[in-house]
DRENDO-1510 file (C-alpha; in Angstrom, 1 decimal, always signed):
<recs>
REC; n; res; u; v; w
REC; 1; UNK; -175.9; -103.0; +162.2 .
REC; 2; UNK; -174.4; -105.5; +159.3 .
REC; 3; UNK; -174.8; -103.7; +155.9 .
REC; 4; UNK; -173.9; -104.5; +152.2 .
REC; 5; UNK; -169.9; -103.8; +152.5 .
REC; 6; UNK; -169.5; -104.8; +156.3 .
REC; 7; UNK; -165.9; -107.0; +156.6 .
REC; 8; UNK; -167.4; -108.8; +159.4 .
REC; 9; UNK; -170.6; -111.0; +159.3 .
REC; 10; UNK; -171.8; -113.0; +162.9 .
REC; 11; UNK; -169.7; -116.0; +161.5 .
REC; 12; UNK; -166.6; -113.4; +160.3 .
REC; 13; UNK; -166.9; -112.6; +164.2 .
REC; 14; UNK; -166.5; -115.8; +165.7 .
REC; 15; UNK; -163.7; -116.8; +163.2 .
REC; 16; UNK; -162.1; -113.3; +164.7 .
REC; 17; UNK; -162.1; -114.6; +168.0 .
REC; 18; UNK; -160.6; -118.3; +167.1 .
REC; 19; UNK; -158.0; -116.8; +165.5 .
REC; 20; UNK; -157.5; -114.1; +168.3 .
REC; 21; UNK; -157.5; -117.6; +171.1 .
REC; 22; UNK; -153.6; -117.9; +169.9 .
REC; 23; UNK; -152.4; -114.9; +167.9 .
REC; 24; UNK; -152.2; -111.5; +168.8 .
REC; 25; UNK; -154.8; -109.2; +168.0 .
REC; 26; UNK; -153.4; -106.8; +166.2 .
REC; 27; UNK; -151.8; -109.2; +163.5 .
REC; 28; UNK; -155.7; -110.7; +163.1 .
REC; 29; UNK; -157.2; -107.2; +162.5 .
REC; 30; UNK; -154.4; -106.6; +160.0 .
REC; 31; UNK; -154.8; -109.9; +158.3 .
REC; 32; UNK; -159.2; -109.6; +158.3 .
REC; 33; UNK; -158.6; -106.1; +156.6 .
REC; 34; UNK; -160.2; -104.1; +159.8 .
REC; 35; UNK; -158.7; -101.6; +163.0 .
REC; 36; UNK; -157.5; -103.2; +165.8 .
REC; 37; UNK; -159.9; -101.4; +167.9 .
REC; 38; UNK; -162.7; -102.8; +166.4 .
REC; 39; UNK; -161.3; -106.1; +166.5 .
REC; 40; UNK; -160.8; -105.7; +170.1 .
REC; 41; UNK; -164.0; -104.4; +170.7 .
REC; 42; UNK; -165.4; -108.0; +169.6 .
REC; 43; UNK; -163.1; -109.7; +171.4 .
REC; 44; UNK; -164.2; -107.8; +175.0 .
REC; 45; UNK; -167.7; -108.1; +173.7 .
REC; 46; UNK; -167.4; -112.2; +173.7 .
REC; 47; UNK; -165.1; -112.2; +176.7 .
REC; 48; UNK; -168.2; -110.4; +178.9 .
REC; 49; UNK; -171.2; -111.8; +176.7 .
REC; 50; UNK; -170.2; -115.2; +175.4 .
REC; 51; UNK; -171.6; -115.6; +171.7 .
REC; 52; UNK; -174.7; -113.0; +172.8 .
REC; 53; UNK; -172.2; -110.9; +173.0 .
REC; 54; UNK; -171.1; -111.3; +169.1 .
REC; 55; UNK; -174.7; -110.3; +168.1 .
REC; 56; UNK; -176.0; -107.0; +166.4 .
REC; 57; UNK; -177.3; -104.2; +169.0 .
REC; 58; UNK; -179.5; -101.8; +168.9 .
REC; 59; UNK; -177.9; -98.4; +167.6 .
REC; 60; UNK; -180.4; -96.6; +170.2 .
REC; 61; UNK; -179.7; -94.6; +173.2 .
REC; 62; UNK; -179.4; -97.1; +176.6 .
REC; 63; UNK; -180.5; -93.7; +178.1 .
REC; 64; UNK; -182.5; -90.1; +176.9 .
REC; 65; UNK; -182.8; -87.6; +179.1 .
REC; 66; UNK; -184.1; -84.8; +176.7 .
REC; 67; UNK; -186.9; -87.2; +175.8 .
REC; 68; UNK; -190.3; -86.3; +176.2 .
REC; 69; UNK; -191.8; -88.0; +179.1 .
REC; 70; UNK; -194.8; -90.8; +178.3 .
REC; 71; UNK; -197.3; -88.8; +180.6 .
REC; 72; UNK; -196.7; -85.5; +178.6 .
REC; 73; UNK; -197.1; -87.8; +174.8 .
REC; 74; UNK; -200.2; -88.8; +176.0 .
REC; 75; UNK; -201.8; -85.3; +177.1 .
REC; 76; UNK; -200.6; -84.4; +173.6 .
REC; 77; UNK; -202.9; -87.6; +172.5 .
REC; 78; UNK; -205.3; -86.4; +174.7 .
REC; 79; UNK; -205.7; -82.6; +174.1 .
REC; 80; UNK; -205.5; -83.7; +169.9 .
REC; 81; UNK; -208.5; -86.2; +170.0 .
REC; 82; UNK; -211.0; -84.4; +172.2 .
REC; 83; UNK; -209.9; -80.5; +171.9 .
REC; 84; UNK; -208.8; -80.7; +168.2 .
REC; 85; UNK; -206.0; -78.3; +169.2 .
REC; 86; UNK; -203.3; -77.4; +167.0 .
REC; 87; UNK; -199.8; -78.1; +167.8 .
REC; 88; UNK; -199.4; -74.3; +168.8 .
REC; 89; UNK; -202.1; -74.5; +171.0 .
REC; 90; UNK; -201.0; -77.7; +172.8 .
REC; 91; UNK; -197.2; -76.1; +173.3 .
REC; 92; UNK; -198.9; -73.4; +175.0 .
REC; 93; UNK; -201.0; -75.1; +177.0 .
REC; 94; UNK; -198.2; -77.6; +178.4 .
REC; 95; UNK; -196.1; -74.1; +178.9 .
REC; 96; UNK; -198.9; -72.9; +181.3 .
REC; 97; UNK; -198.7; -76.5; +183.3 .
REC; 98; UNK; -194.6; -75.7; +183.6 .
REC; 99; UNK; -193.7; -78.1; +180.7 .
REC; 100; UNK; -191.8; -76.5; +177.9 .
REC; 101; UNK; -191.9; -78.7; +174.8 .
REC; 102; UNK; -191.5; -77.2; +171.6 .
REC; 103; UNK; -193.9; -76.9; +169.3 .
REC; 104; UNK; -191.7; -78.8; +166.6 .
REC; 105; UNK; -191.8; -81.8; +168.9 .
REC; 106; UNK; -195.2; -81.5; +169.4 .
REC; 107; UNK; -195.9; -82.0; +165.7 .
REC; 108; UNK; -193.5; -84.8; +165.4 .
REC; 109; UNK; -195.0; -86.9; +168.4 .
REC; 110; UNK; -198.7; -86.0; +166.3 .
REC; 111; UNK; -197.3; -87.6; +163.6 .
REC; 112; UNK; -196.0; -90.5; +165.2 .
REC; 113; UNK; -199.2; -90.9; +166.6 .
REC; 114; UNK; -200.8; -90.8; +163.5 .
REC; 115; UNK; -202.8; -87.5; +164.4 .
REC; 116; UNK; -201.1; -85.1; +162.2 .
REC; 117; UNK; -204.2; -83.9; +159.8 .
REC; 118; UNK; -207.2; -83.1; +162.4 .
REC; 119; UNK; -209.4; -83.1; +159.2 .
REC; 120; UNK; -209.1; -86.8; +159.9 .
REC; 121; UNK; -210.4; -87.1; +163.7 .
REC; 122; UNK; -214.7; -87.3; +164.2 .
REC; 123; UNK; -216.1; -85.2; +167.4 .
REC; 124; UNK; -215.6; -88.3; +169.4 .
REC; 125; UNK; -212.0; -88.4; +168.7 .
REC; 126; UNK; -212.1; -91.5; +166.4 .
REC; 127; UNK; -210.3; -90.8; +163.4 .
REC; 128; UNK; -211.8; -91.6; +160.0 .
REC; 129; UNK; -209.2; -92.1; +157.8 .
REC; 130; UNK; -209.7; -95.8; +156.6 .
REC; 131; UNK; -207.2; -96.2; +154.2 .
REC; 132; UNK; -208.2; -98.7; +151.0 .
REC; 133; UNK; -207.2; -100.5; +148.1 .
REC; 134; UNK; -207.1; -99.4; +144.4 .
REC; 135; UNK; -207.8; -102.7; +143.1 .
REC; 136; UNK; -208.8; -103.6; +139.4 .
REC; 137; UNK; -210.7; -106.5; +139.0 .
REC; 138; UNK; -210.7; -107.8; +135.6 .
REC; 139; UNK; -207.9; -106.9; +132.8 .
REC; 140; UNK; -208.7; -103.2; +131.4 .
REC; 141; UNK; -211.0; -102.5; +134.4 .
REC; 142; UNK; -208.5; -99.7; +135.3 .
REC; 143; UNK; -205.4; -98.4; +132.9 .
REC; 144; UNK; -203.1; -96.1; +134.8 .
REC; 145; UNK; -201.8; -93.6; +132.9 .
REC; 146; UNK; -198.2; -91.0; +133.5 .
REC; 147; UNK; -195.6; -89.0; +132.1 .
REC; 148; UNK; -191.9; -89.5; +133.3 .
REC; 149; UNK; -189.8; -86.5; +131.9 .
REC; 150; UNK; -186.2; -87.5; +131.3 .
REC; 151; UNK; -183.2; -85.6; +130.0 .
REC; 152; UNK; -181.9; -86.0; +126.2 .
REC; 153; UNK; -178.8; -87.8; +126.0 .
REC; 154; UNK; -176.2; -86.0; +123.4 .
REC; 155; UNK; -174.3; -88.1; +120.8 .
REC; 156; UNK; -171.6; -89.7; +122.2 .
REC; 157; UNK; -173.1; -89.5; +125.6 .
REC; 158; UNK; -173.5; -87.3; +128.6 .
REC; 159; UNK; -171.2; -86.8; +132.1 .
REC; 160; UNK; -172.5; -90.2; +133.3 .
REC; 161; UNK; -170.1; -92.1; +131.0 .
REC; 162; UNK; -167.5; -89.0; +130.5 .
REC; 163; UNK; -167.6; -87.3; +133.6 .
REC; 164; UNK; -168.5; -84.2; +134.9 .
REC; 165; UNK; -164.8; -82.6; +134.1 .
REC; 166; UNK; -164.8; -84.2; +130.7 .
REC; 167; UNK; -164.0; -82.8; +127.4 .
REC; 168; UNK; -167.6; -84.8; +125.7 .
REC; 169; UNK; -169.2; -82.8; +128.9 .
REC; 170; UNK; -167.5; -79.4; +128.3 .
REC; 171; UNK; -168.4; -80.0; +124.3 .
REC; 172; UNK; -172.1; -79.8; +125.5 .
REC; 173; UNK; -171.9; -76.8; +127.5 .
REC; 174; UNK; -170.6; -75.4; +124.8 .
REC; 175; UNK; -173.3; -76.3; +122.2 .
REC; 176; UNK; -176.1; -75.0; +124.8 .
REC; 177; UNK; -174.4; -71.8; +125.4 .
REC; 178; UNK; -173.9; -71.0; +122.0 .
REC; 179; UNK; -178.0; -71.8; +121.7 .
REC; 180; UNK; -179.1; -75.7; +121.4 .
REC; 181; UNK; -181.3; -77.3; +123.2 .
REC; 182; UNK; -180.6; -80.7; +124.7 .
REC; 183; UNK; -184.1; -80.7; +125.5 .
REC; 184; UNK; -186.3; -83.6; +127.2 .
REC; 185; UNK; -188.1; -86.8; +126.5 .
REC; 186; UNK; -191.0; -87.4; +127.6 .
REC; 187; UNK; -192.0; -91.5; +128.7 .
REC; 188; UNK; -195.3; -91.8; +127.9 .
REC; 189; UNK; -196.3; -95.2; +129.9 .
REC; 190; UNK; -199.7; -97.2; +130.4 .
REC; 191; UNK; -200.1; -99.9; +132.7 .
REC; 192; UNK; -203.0; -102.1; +133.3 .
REC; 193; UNK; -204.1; -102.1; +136.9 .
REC; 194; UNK; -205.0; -105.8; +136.8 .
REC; 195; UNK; -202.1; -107.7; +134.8 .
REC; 196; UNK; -199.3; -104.9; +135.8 .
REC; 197; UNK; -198.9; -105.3; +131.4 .
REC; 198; UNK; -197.3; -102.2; +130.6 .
REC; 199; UNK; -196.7; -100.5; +127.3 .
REC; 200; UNK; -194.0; -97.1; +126.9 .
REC; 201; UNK; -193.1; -95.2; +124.5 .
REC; 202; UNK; -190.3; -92.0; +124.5 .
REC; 203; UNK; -192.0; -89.0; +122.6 .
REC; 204; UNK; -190.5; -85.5; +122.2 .
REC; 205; UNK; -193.4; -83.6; +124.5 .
REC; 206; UNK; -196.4; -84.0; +126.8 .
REC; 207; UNK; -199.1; -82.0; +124.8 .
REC; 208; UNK; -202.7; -83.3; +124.6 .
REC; 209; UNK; -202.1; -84.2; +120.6 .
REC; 210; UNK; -199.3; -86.5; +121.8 .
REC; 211; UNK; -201.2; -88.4; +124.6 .
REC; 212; UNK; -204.5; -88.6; +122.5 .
REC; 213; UNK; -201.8; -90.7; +120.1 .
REC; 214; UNK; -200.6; -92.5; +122.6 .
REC; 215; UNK; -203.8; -93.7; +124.0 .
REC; 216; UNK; -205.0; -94.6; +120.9 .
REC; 217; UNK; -201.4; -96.3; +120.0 .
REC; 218; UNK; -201.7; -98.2; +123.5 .
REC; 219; UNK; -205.6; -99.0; +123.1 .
REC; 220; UNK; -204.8; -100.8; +119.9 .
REC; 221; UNK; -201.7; -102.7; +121.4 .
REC; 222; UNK; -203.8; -103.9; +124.5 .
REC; 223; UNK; -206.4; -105.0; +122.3 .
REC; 224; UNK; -204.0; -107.4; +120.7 .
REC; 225; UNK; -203.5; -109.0; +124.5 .
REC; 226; UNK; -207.0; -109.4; +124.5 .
REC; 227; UNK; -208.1; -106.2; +126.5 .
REC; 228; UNK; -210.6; -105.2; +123.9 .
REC; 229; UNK; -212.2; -102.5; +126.5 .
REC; 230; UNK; -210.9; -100.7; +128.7 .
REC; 231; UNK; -213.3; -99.5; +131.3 .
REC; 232; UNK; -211.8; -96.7; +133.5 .
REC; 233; UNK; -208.9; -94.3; +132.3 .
REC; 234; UNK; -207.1; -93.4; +135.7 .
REC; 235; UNK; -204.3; -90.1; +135.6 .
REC; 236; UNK; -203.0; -87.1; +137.3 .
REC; 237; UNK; -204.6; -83.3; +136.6 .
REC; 238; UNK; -201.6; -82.9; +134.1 .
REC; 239; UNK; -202.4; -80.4; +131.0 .
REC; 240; UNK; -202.2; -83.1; +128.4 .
REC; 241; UNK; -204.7; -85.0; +130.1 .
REC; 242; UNK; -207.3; -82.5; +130.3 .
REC; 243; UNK; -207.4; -81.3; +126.9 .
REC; 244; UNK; -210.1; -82.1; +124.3 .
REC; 245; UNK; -207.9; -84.3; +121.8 .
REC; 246; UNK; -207.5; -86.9; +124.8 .
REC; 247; UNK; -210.9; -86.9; +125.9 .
REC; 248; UNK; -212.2; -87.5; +122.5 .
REC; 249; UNK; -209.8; -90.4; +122.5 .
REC; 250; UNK; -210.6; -91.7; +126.0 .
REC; 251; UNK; -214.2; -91.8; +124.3 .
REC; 252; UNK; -217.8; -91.7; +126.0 .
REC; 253; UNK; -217.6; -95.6; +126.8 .
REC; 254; UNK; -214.8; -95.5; +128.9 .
REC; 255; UNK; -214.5; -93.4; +132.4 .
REC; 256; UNK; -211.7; -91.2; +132.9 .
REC; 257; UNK; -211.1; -90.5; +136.4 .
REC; 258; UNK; -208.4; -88.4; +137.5 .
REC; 259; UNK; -206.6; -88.6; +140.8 .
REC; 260; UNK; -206.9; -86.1; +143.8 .
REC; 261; UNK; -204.0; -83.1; +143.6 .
REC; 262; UNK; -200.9; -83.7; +144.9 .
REC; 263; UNK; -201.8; -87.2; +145.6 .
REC; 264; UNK; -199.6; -89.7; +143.8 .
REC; 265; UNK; -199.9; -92.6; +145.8 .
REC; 266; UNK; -204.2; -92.7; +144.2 .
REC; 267; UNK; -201.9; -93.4; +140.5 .
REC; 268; UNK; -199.3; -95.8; +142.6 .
REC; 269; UNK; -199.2; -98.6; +139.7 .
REC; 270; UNK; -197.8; -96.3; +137.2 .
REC; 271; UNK; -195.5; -94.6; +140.0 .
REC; 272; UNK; -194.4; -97.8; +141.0 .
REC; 273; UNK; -193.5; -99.1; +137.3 .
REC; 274; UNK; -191.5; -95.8; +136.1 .
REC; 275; UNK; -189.6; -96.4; +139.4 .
REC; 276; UNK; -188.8; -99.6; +138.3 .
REC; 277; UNK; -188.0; -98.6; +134.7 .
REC; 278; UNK; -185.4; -95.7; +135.8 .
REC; 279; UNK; -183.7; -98.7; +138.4 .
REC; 280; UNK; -183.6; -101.4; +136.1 .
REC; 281; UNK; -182.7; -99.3; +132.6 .
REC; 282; UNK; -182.7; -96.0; +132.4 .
REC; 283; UNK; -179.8; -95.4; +135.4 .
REC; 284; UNK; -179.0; -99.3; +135.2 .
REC; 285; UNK; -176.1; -98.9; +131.9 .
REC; 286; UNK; -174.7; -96.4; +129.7 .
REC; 287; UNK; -176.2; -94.9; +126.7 .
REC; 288; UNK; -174.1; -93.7; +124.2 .
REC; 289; UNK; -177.0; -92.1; +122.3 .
REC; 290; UNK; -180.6; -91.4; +122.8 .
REC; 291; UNK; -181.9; -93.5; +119.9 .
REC; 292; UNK; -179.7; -96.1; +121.8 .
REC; 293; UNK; -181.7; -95.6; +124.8 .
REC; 294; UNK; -184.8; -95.7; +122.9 .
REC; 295; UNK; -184.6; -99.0; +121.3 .
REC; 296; UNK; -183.4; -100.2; +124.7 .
REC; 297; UNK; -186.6; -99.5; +126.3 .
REC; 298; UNK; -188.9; -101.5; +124.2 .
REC; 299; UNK; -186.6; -104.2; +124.3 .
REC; 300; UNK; -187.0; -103.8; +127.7 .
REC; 301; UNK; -190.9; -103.2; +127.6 .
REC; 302; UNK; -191.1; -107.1; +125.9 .
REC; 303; UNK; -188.5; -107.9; +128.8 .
REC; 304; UNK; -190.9; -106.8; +131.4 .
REC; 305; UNK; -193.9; -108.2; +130.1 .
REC; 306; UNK; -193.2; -111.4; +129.4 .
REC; 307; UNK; -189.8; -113.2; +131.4 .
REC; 308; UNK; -189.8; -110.7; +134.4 .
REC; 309; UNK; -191.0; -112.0; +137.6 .
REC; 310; UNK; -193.7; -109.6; +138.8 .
REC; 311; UNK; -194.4; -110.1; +143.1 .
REC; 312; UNK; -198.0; -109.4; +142.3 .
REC; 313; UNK; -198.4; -112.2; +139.9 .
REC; 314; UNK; -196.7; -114.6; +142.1 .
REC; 315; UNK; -193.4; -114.8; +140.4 .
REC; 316; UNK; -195.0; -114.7; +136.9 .
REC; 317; UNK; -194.5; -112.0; +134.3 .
REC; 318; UNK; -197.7; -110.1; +134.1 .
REC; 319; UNK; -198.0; -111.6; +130.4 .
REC; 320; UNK; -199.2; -114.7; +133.0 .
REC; 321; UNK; -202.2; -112.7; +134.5 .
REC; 322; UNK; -204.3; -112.5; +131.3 .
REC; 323; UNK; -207.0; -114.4; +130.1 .
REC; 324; UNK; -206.4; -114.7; +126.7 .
REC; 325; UNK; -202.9; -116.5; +126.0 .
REC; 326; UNK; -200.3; -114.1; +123.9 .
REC; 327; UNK; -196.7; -114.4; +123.1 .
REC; 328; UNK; -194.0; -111.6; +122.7 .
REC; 329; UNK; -194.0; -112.3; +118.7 .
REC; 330; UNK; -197.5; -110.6; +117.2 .
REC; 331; UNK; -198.1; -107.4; +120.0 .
REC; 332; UNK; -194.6; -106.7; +120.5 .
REC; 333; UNK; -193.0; -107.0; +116.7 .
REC; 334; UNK; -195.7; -105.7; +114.3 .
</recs>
């Protein structure tokens, strides 16, 4: 399949085979920067196929002999909706009827079938998993809450601008061995379920003390967007967020909900937005220093709010999705 760094495109194929009409093939390949045996391989492909023939195929097999027949996928199907059996039990039973499938397989045609947690099928076989929307329905209706924990850069900067093998890198080693502590920093980020605004901040840990004060920090900076109120506080089950100092903050007029164990998808939004702050910034250039970083991510907070295109906002920033109009000058300079 055509990727990123192919040297030949559909049209980079048929101009291969123009050039290939009266030259030999061999000088083309060397001239187009590819084998000769894959620019023959074109070539035969348009002699049998015509300009079909020049098209993408399918990387699968023509032919699988190993695969497991339909009829035995669908006793699988069968025996998981109205017996409930495990995968064990399902290997075993096609081993008694003379079919040997492993039970590996067996657990990897459940999941294609999209039967893999049984807690999920009714008596009748139905399953009862109807998966739904987190959707916030007026600005500070839901504010999702997370930590992103991120490595200190040293002065001077780490082994992504040095190199692994570098004397900067070596210098570090050094320094921790010897008993410092690059330590972390912690990116404490909020993001408004409805707008997608977003507010960050780097602090030095994740204890409750610290995200009580960033709470109240972020509840006074969405206030001066015009979310006066926010209604439902949404997080994981991390320490910080179940200590007293951040209840007391989250106060008794707001609701703080937090989201079911080892389920990150129910805090997506936040999820979603530190994904995009470690693509777009923090792995996206070289930082020399970690104040340098620092003071590039809240330029880079005003970037996101108010010029970046956000898909959810039609092509707006999320700035754009707020009822009350604001500019980057008073909330983002004070």
């Amino acid at each position: 399949m055509t990727h990123k760094n192919a040297p030949l495109t559909v049209e980079g194929r048929r101009r291969l085979i123009e050039r290939c009409r009266t030259r030999p093939i061999a000088h083309v390949a060397a001239e187009m920067g590819i084998s000769r045996a894959c620019a023959s391989k074109w070539v035969n492909r348009w002699r049998r196929h015509g300009e079909f023939g020049l098209l993408d195929r399918s990387s699968a097999p023509h032919h699988s002999p190993t695969a497991t027949p339909a009829t035995v996928v669908a006793q699988i199907e069968t025996w998981r909706r109205e017996e409930k059996w495990s995968a064990q039990r399902i290997a075993h039973e096609l081993a008694d009827q003379g079919m040997r499938v492993n039970r590996r397989t067996v657990t990897r045609h459940l999941g294609h079938l999209g039967l893999n947690h049984r807690r999920f099928l009714d008596p009748n076989g139905d399953s009862n998993r109807q998966p739904g929307k987190i959707t916030a329905r007026w600005p500070g209706h839901m504010v999702h809450l997370d930590v992103k924990k991120v490595g200190r850069i040293p002065d001077g900067g780490g082994w992504r601008i040095h190199g692994r093998d570098s004397q900067q890198k070596r210098a570090v080693d050094r320094a921790k061995t010897a008993g410092a502590k690059a330590g972390y920093t912690y990116l404490h980020s909020a993001i408004d379920g409805f707008s997608r605004l977003a507010y960050t901040e780097p602090l030095p840990d994740e204890k409750g003390q610290t995200a009580a004060a960033f709470l109240a920090r972020a509840k006074v900076w969405f206030a001066s967007h015009g979310i006066s109120h926010i209604h439902r506080v949404v997080t994981d089950n991390g320490a910080c967020y179940r200590s007293g100092d951040f209840a007391r903050v989250v106060g008794e007029a707001t609701r703080h909900q937090k989201t079911r164990p080892y389920t990150p998808r129910h805090n997506g939004k936040v999820e979603r937005y530190q994904r995009i702050l470690a693509e777009e910034l923090l792995y996206a250039r070289e930082f020399t220093s970690e104040d340098v970083r620092s003071a590039a991510i809240a330029v880079w907070n005003i970037h996101y709010n108010y010029h970046r295109p956000h898909s959810m906002a039609r092509g707006r920033p999320p700035a754009a999705r707020l009822q009350a109009g604001v500019t980057n000058v008073l909330p983002s300079y004070t």
